[in-house]
py3Dmol code that shows the C-alpha trace and the ligand (Angstrom):
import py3Dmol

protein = """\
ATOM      1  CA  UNK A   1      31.928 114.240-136.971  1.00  0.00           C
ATOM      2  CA  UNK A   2      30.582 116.622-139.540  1.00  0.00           C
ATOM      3  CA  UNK A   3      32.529 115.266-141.773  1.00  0.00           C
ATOM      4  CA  UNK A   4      31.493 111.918-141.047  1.00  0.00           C
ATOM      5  CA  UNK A   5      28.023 113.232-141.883  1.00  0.00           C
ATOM      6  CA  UNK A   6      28.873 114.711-145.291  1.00  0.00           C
ATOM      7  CA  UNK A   7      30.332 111.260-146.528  1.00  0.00           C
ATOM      8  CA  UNK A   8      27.429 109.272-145.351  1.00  0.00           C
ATOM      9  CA  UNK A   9      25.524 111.672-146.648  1.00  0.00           C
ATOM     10  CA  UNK A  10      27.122 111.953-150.367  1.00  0.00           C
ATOM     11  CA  UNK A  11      27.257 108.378-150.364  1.00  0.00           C
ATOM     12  CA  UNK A  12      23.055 108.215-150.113  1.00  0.00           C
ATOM     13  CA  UNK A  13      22.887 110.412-152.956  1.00  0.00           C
ATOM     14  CA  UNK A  14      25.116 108.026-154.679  1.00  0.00           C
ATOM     15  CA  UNK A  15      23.013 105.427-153.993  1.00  0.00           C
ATOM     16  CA  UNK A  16      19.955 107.190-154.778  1.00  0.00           C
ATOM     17  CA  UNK A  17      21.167 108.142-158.229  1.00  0.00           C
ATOM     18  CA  UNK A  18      22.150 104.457-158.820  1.00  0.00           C
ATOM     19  CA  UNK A  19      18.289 102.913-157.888  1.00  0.00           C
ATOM     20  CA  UNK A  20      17.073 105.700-160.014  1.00  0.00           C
ATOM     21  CA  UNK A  21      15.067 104.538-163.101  1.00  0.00           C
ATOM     22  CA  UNK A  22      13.997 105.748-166.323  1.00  0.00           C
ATOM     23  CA  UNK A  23      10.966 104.694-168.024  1.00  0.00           C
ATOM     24  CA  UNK A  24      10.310 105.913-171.576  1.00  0.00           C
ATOM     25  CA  UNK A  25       7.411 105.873-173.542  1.00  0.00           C
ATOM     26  CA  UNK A  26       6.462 105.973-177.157  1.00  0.00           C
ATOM     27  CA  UNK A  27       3.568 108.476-177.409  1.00  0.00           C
ATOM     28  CA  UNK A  28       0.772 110.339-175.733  1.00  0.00           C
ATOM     29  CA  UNK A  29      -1.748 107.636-174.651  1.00  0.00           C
ATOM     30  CA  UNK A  30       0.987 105.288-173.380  1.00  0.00           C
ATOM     31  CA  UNK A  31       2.510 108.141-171.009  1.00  0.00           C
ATOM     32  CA  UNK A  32      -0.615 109.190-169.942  1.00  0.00           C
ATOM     33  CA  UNK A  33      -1.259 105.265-168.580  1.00  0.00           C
ATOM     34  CA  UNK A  34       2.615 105.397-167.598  1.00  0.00           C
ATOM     35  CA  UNK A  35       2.082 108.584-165.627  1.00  0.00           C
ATOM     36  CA  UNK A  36      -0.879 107.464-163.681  1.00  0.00           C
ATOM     37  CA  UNK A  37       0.979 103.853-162.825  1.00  0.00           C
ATOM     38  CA  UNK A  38       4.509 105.786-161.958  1.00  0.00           C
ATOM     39  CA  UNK A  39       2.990 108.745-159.798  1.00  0.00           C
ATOM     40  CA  UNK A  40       4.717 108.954-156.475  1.00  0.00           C
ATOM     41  CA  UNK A  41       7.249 106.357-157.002  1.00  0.00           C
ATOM     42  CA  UNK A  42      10.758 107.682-155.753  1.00  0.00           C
ATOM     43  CA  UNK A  43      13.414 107.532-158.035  1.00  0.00           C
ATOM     44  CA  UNK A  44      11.458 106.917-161.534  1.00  0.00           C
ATOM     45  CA  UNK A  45      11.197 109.077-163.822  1.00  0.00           C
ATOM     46  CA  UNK A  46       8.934 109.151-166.833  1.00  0.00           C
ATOM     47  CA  UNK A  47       9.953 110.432-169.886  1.00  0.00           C
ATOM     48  CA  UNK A  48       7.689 110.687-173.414  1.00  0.00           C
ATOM     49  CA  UNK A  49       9.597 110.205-176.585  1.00  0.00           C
ATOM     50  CA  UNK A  50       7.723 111.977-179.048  1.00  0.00           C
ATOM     51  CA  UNK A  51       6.992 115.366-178.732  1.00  0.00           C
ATOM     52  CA  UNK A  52       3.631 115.947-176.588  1.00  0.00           C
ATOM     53  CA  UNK A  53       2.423 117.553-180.098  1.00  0.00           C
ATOM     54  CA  UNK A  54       3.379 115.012-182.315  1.00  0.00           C
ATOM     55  CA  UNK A  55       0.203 112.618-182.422  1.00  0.00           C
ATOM     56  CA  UNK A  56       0.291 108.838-184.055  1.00  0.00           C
ATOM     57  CA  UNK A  57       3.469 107.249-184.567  1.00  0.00           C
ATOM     58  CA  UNK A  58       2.477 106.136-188.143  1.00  0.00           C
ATOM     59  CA  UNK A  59       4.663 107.903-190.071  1.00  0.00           C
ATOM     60  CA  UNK A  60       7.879 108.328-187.254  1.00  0.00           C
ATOM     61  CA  UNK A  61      11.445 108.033-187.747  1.00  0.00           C
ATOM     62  CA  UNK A  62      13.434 107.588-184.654  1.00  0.00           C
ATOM     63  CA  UNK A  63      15.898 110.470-184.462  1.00  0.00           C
ATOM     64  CA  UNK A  64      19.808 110.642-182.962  1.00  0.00           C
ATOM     65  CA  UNK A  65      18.577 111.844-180.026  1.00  0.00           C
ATOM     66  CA  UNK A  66      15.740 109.441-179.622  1.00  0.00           C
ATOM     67  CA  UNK A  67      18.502 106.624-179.845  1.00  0.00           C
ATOM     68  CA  UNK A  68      20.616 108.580-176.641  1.00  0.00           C
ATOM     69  CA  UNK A  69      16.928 108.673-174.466  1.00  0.00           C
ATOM     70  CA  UNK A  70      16.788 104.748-175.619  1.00  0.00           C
ATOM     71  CA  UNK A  71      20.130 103.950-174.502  1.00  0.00           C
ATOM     72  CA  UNK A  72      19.241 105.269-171.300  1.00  0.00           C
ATOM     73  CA  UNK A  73      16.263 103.917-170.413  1.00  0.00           C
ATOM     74  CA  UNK A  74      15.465 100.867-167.911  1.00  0.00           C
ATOM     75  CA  UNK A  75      12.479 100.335-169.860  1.00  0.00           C
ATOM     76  CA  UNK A  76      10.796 101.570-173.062  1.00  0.00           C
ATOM     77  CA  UNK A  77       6.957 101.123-172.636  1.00  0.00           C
ATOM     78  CA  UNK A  78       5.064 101.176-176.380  1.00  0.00           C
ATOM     79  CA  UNK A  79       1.564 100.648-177.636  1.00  0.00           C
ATOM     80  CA  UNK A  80       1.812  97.426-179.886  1.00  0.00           C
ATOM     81  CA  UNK A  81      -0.170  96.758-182.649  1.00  0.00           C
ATOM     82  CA  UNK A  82       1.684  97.879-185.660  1.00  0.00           C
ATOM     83  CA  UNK A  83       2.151 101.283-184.260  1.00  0.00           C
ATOM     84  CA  UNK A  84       5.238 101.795-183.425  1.00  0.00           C
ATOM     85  CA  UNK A  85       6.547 100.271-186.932  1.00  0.00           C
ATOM     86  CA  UNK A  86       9.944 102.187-186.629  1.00  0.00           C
ATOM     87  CA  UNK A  87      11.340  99.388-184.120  1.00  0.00           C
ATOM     88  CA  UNK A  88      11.443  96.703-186.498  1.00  0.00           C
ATOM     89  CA  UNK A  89      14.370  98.557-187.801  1.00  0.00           C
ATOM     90  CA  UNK A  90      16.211  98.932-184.617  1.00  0.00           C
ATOM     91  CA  UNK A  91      15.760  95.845-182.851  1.00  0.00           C
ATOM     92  CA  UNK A  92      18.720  94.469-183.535  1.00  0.00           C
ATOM     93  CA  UNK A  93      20.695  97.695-182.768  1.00  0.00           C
ATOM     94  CA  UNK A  94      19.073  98.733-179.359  1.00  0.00           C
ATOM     95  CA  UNK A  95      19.285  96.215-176.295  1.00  0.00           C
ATOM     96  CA  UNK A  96      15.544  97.551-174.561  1.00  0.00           C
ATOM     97  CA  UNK A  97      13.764  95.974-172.053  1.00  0.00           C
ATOM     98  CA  UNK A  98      10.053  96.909-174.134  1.00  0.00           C
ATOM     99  CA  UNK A  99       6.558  96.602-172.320  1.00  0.00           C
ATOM    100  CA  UNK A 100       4.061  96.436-175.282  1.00  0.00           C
ATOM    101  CA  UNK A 101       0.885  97.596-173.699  1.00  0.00           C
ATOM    102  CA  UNK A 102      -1.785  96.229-176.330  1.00  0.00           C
ATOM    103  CA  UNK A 103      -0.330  92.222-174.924  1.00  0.00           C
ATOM    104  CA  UNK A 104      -0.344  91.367-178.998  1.00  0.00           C
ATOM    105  CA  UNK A 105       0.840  87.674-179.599  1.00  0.00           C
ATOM    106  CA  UNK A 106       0.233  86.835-175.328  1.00  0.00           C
ATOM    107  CA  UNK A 107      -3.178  85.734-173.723  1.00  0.00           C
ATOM    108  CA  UNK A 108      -3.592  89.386-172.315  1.00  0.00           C
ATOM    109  CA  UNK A 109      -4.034  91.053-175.731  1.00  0.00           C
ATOM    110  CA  UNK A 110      -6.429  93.283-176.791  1.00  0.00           C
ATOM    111  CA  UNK A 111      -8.960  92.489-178.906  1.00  0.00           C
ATOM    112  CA  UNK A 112      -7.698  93.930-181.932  1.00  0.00           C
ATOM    113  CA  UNK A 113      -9.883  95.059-185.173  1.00  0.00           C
ATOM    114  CA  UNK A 114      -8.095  94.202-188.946  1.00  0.00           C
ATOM    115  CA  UNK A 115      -7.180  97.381-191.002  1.00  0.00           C
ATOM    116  CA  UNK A 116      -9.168  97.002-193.974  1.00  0.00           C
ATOM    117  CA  UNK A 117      -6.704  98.363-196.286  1.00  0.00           C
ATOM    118  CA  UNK A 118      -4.050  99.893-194.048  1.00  0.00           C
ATOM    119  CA  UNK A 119      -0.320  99.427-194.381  1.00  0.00           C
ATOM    120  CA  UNK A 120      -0.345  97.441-191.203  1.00  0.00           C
ATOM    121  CA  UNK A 121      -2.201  94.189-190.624  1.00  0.00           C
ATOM    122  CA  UNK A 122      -4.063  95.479-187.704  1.00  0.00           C
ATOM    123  CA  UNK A 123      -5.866  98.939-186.395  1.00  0.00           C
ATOM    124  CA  UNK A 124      -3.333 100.434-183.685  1.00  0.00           C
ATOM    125  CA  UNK A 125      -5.599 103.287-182.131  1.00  0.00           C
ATOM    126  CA  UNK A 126      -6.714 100.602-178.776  1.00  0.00           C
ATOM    127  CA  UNK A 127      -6.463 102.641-176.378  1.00  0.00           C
ATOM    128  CA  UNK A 128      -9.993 104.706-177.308  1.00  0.00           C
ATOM    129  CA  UNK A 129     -12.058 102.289-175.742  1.00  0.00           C
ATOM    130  CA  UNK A 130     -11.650 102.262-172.138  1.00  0.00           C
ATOM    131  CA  UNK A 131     -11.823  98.307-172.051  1.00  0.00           C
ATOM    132  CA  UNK A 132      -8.779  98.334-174.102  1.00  0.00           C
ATOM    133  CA  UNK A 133      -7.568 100.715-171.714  1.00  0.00           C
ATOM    134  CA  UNK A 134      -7.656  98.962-168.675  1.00  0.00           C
ATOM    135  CA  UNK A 135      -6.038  95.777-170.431  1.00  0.00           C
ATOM    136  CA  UNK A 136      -3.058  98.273-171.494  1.00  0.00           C
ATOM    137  CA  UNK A 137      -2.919  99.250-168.119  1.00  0.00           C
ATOM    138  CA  UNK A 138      -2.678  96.270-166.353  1.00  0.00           C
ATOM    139  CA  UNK A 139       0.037  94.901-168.928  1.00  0.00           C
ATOM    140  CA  UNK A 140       2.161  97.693-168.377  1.00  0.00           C
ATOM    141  CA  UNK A 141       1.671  97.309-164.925  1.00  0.00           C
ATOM    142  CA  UNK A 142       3.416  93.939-165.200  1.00  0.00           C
ATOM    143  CA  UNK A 143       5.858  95.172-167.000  1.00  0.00           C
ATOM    144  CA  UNK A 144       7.249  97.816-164.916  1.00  0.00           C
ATOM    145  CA  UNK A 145       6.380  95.234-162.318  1.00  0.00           C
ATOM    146  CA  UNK A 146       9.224  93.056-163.586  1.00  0.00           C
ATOM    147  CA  UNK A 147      11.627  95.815-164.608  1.00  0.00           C
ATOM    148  CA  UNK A 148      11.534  97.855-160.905  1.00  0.00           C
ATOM    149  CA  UNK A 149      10.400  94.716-158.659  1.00  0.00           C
ATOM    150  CA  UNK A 150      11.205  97.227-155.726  1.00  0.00           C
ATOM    151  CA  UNK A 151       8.106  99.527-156.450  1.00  0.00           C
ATOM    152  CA  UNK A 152       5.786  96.404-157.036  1.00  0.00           C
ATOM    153  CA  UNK A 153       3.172  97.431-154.085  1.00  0.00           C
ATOM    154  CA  UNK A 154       2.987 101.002-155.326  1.00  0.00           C
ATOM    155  CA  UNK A 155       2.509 100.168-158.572  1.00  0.00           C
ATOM    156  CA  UNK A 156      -0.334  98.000-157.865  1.00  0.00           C
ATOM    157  CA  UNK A 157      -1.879 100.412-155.584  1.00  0.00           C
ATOM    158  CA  UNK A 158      -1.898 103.243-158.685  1.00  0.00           C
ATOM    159  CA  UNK A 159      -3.146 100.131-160.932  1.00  0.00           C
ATOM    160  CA  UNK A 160      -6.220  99.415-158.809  1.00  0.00           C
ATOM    161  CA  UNK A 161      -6.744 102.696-158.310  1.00  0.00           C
ATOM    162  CA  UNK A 162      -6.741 104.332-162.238  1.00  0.00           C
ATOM    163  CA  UNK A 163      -8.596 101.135-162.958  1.00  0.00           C
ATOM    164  CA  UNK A 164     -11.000 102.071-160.816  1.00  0.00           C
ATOM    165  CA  UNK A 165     -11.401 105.263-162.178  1.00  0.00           C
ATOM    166  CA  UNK A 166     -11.592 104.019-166.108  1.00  0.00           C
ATOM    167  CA  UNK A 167     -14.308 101.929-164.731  1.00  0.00           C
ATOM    168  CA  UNK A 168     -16.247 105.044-163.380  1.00  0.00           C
ATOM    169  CA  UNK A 169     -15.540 106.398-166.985  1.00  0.00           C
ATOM    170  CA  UNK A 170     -16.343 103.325-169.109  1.00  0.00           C
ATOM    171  CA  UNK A 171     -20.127 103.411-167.219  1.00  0.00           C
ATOM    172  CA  UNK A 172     -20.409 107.306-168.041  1.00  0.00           C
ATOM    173  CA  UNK A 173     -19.334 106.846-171.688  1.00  0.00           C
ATOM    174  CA  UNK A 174     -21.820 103.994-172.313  1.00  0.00           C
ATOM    175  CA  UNK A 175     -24.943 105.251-170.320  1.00  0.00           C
ATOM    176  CA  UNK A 176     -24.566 108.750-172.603  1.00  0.00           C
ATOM    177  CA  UNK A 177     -23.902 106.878-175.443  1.00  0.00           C
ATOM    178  CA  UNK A 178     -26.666 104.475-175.408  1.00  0.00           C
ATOM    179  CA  UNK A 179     -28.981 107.637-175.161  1.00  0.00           C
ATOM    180  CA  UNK A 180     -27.674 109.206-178.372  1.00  0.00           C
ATOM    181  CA  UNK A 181     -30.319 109.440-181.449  1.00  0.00           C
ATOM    182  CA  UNK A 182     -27.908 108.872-184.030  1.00  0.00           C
ATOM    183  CA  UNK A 183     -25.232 106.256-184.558  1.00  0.00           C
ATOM    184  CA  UNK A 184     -23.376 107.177-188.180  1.00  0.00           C
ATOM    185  CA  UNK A 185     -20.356 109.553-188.086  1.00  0.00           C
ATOM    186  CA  UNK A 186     -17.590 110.474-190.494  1.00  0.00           C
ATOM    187  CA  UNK A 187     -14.101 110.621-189.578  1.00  0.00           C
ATOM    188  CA  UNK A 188     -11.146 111.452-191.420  1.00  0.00           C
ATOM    189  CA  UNK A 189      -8.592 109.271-189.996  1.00  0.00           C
ATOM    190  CA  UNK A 190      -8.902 105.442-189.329  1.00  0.00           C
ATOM    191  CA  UNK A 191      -8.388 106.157-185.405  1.00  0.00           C
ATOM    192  CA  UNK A 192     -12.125 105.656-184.632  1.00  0.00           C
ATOM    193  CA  UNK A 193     -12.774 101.305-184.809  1.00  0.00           C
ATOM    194  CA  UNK A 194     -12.168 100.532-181.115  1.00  0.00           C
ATOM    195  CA  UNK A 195     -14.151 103.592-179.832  1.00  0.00           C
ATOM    196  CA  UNK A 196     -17.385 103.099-182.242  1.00  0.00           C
ATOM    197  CA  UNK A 197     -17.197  99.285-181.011  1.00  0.00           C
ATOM    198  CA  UNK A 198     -17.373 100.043-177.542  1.00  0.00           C
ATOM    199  CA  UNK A 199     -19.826 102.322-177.626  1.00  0.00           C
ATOM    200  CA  UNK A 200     -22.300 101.460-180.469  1.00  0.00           C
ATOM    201  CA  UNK A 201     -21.215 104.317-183.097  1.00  0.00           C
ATOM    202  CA  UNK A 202     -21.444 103.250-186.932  1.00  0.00           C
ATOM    203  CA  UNK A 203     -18.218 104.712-188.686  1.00  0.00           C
ATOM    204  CA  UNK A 204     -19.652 105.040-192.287  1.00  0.00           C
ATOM    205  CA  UNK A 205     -16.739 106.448-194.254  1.00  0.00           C
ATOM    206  CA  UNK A 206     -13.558 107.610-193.483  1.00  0.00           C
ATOM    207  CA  UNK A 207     -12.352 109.983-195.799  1.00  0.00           C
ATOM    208  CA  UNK A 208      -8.530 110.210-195.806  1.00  0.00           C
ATOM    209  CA  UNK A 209      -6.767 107.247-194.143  1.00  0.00           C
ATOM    210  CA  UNK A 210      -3.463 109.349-194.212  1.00  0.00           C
ATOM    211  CA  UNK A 211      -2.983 112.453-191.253  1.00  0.00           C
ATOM    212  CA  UNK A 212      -2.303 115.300-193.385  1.00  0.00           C
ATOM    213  CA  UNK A 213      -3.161 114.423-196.913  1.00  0.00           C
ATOM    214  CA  UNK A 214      -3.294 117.030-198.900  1.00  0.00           C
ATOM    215  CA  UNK A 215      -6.403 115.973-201.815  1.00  0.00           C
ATOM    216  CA  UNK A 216      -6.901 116.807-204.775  1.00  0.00           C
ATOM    217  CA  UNK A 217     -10.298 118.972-206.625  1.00  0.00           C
ATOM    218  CA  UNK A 218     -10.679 115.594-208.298  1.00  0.00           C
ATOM    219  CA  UNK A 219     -10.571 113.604-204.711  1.00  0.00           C
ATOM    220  CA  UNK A 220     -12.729 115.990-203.117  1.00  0.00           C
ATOM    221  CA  UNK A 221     -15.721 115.917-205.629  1.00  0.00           C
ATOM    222  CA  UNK A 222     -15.389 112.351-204.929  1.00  0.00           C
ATOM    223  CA  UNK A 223     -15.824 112.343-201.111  1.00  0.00           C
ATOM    224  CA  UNK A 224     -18.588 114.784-201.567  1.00  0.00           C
ATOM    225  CA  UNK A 225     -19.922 112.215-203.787  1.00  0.00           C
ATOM    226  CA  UNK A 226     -19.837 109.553-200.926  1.00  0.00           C
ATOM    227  CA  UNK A 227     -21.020 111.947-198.415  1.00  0.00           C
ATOM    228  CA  UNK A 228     -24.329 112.625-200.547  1.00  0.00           C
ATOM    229  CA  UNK A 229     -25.254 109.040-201.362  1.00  0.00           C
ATOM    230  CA  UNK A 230     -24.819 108.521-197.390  1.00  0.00           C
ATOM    231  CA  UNK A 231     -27.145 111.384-197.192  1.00  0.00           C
ATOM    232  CA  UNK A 232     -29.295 109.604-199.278  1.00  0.00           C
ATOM    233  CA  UNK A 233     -29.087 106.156-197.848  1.00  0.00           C
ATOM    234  CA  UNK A 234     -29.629 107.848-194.195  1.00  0.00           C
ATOM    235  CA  UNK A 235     -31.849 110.418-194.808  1.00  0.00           C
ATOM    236  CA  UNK A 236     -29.669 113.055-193.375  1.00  0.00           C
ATOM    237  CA  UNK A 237     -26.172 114.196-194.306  1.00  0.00           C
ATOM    238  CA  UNK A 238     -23.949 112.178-191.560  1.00  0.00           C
ATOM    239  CA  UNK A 239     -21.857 114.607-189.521  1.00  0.00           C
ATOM    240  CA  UNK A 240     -18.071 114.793-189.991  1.00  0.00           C
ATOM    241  CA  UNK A 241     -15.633 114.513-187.380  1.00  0.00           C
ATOM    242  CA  UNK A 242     -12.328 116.175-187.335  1.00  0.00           C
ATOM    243  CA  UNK A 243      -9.378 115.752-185.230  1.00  0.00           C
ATOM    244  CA  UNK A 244      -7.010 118.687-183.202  1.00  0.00           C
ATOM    245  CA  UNK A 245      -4.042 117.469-185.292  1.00  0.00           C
ATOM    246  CA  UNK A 246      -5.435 117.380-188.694  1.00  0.00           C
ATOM    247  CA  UNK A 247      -6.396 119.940-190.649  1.00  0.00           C
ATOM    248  CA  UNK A 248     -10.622 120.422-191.332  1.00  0.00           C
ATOM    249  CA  UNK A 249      -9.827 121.757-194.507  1.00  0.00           C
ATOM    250  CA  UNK A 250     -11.549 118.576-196.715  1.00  0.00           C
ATOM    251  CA  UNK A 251     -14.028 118.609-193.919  1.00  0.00           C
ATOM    252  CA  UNK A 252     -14.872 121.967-194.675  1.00  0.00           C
ATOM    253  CA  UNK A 253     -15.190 121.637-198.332  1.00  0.00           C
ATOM    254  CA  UNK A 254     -17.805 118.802-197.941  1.00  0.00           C
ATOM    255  CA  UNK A 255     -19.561 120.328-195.485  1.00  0.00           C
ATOM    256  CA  UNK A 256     -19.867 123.454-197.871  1.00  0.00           C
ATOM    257  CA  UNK A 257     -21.026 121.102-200.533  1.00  0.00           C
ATOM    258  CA  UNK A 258     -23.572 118.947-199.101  1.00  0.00           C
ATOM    259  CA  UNK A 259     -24.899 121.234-195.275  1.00  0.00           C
ATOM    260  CA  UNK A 260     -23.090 118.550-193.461  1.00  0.00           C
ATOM    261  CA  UNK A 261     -21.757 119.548-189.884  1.00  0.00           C
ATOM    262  CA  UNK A 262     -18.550 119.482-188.840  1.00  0.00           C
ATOM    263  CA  UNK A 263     -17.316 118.581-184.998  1.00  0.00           C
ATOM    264  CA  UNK A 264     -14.216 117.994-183.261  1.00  0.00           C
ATOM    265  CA  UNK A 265     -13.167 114.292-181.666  1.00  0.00           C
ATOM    266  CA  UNK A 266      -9.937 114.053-180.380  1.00  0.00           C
ATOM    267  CA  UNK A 267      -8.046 110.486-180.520  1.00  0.00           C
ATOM    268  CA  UNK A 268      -5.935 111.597-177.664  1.00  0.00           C
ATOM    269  CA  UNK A 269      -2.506 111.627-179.360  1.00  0.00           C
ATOM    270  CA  UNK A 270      -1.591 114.738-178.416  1.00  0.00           C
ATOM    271  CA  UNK A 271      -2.003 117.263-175.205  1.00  0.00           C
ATOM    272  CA  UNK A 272       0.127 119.252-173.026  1.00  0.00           C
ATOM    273  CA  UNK A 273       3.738 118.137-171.887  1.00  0.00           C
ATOM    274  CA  UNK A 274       3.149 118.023-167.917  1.00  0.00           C
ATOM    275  CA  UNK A 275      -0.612 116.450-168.554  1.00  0.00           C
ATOM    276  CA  UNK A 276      -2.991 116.061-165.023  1.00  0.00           C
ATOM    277  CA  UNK A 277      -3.165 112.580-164.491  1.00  0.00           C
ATOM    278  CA  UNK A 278      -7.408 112.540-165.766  1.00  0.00           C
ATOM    279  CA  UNK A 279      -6.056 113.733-168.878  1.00  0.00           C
ATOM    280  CA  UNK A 280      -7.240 110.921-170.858  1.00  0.00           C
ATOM    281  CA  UNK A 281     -10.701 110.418-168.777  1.00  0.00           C
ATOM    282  CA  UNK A 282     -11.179 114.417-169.395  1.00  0.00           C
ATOM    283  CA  UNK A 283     -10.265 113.930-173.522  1.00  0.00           C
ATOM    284  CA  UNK A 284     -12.833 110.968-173.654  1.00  0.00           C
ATOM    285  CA  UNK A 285     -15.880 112.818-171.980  1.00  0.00           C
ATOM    286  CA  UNK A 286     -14.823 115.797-173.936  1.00  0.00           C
ATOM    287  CA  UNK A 287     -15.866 113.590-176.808  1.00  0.00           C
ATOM    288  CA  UNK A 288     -18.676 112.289-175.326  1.00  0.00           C
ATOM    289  CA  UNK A 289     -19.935 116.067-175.089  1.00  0.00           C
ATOM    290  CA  UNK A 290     -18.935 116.592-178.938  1.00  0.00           C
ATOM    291  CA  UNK A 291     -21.218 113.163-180.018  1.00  0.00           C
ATOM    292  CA  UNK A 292     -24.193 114.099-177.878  1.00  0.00           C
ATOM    293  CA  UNK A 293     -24.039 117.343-179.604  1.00  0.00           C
ATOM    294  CA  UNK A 294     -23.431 116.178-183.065  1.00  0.00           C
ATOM    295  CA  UNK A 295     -26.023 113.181-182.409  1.00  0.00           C
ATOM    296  CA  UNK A 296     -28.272 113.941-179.787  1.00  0.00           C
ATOM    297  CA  UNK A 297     -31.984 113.350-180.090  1.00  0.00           C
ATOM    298  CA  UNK A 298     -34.744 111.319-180.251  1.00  0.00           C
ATOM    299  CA  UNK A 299     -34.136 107.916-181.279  1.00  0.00           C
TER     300      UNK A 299
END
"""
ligand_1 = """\
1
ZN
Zn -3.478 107.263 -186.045
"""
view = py3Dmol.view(width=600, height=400)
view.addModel(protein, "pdb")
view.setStyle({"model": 0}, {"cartoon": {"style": "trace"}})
view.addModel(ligand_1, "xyz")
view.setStyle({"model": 1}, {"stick": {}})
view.zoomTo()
view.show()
C-alpha cells in the first residue's frame, strides 16, 4: 500500500513539473507588471532577463545564456516600442511565444511619442506614465491569458486588482503634480516624454541622449551654454534631473557653472532582484517627492 502511495505520489510531481511554466521578461518595468499579474499562480515562475541592475535595453546584446533562458521559456513578455531592438536579430533563430506589452501595431497600443532624433522611430520609456501602465498591463494580461489559459481567473483577479491600485496612484501623481509651481526640468536621458505628458512637466533640454556618455570640455561648455540661455528665457536656472544609473558627473559640472540644482528621478529600470510587488507605485511617488522638492511653490 505504501508503495502504492509513493508511485501516485511521484507521478503528481511528474505532473506538476510538466504544467509548470516559465515566463520571462525583458527588463525591470515589464517584470515588475509580470510579477504583480503572476503572484500566487502555482506552477509559474517568473524570471527577468537582464540583470535587476542593468537599466534600458538600448544598447543590449543577448548573451549565450540569455538564448538557454529563451529556449526555455513558455513565454517571453517585452516592452515594445523599439526597445528591445536586439530581437530583430533573433527572430528567425528563436521560436518564442512574445507578449509585447506597449500593443504597438494592434488597437490596444499605447499612445506612443516620436523620438526626435533617436536611433529608433519612437520613444520606448511608456511605462512612466501610469496610463501607459495600465494599458501594458492589461495586454500582458492577455497574453499570458492565451499562453496559460488554465490560470485565466487568477490572472484577471491580480489584473483588476494592480489596476486598481495604478488608479489610486495615477490620482496621487496628478493632484501633487497639478500643485507644483514650476513645470521646466532638465534631464539627461530621453526617458522623461510619457511622464512630463501625463503630468504637465515641460522637458526643456535633455542633455545627453546616450546613458553613459562620457563628454567632452568642448560639449560641456556647450550644455552650460544651453542651460544659461534657459536661465535667461525662464528667469531661473531650470533644475537638472539625474538618474540612479547614470552618472551626475555633467550634471554636476553645469550646476557648478550656472547655481543650477541637481535632483534625482528614477525611470524605474533598475531595483532590487526579489522587488515588493508596489515597487513601481513606491519608485513613481518617490519621484513625485523629488519634483515637489525641486519645483514646489507658488504658482
Ligand atoms: Zn532609456
Amino acid at each position: 500500500m505504501k508503495r502504492v502511495f509513493a508511485v501516485l505520489f511521484a507521478m503528481l510531481l511528474l505532473i506538476a513539473a510538466a504544467a509548470a511554466e516559465t515566463v520571462v521578461t525583458s527588463f525591470y518595468p515589464v517584470y515588475l507588471f509580470t510579477l504583480n499579474l503572476c503572484e500566487g499562480l502555482d506552477g509559474v515562475t517568473v524570471v527577468n532577463l537582464a540583470a535587476p541592475d542593468f537599466g534600458c535595453l538600448h544598447d543590449y546584446q543577448l548573451t549565450v545564456a540569455d538564448m538557454k533562458v529563451l529556449s526555455r521559456a513558455d513565454v517571453f513578455v517585452i516592452n515594445g516600442a523599439d526597445m528591445e531592438e536586439y530581437l530583430a536579430h533573433v527572430r528567425g533563430s528563436l521560436d518564442l511565444r512574445t507578449v509585447d506589452a506597449s500593443g504597438m501595431g494592434t488597437d490596444r497600443s499605447v499612445a506612443l511619442i516620436r523620438e526626435e532624433d533617436g536611433e529608433t522611430e519612437f520613444n520606448p520609456h511608456i511605462w512612466l506614465s501610469v496610463p501607459n501602465a495600465k494599458i501594458m498591463v492589461c495586454n500582458i494580461a492577455d497574453g499570458l491569458t492565451e499562453a496559460m489559459p488554465q490560470h485565466a481567473d487568477a490572472i484577471a483577479a491580480n489584473r483588476d486588482a494592480y489596476l486598481c491600485r495604478l488608479d489610486a496612484l495615477d490620482a496621487e501623481l496628478r493632484g501633487r503634480s497639478d500643485a507644483l509651481g514650476r513645470r521646466e526640468i532638465v534631464t539627461f536621458h530621453e526617458a522623461f516624454p510619457y511622464f512630463a505628458e501625463a503630468y504637465g512637466l515641460r522637458v526643456v533640454a535633455v542633455m545627453a541622449t546616450e546613458p553613459g556618455e562620457a563628454l567632452s570640455a568642448r560639449e560641456l561648455m556647450d550644455l552650460v551654454r544651453e542651460e544659461r540661455s534657459l536661465a535667461e528665457e525662464l528667469g531661473y536656472p531650470p533644475p537638472l534631473f539625474v538618474e540612479p544609473q547614470y552618472t551626475g558627473r555633467a550634471a554636476d559640472a553645469i550646476s557648478a557653472e550656472t547655481g543650477a540644482a541637481v535632483f534625482r528621478l528614477d525611470p524605474c529600470v533598475t531595483g532590487p532582484a526579489d522587488p515588493p510587488l508596489t515597487y513601481y507605485e513606491d519608485v513613481m511617488l518617490q519621484n513625485m517627492t523629488v519634483l515637489e522638492e525641486a519645483c514646489g511653490g507658488d504658482r
